[in-house]
C-alpha positions as CSV (number, residue, x, y, z in Angstrom):
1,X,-14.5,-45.2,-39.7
2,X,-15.9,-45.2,-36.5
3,X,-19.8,-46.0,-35.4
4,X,-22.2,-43.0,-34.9
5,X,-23.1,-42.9,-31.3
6,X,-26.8,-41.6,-31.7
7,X,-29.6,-42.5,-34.1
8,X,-32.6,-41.2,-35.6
9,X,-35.5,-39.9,-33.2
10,X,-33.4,-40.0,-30.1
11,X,-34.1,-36.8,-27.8
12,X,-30.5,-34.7,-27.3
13,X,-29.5,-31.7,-26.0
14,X,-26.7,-29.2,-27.5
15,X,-23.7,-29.0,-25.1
16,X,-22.6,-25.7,-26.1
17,X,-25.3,-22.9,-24.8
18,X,-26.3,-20.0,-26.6
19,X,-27.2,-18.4,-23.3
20,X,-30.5,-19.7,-23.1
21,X,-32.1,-19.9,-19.7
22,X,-33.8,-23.7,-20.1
23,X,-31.9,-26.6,-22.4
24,X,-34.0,-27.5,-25.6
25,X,-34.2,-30.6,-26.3
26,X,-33.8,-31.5,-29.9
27,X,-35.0,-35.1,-31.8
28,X,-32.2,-36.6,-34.5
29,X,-33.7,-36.7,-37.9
30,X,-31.3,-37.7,-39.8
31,X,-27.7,-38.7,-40.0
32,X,-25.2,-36.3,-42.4
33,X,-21.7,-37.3,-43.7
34,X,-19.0,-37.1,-41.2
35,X,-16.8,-34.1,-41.7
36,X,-13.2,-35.6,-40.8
37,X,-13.4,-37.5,-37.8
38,X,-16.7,-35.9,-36.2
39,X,-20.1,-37.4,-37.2
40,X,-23.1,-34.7,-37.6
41,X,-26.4,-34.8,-37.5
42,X,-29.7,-33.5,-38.6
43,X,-32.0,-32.4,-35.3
44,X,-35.1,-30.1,-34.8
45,X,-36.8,-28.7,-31.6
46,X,-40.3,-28.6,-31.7
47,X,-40.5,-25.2,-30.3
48,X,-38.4,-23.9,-33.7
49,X,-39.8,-24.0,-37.1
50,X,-36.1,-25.2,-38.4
51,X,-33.8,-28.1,-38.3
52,X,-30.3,-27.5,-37.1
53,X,-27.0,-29.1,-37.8
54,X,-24.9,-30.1,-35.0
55,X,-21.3,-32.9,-35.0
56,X,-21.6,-35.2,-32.4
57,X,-19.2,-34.0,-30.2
58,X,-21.8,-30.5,-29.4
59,X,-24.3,-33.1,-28.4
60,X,-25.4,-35.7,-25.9
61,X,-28.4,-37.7,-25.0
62,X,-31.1,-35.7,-23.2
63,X,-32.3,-37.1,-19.8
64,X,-35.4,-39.0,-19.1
65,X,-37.6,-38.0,-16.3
C-alpha cells in the first residue's frame, strides 16, 4: 500500500471544477480509508458550512502567495 501524499491541515484545491469562477481552497481534516488504489480525504472550505470528501487524485496542494 502506498504512502498518502497530503496530510492533515494542508491547504488544497479540487482539480476538477464545478464551474466556479475563483478556486476554493480547502484544509485536509482528516484521512479516510483508501478505496482500491486511491487515498481520500476529509477537507472543508471555510466559506461552506460542510466537509467534503475528495480521493487524492481530484486534489493537489494549493499555492502559497
Amino acid at each position: 500500500m502506498t504512502k498518502h501524499k497530503f496530510e492533515v491541515g494542508e491547504a488544497v484545491i479540487h482539480t476538477q471544477r464545478w464551474g466556479r469562477a475563483s478556486e476554493a481552497v480547502y484544509e485536509i481534516r482528516s484521512i479516510l480509508p483508501s478505496e482500491g488504489a486511491d487515498h481520500r480525504y476529509r477537507v472543508r472550505c471555510s466559506d461552506e458550512k460542510h466537509e467534503r470528501v475528495f480521493a487524492e487524485s481530484q486534489i493537489e496542494l494549493a499555492r502559497t502567495r
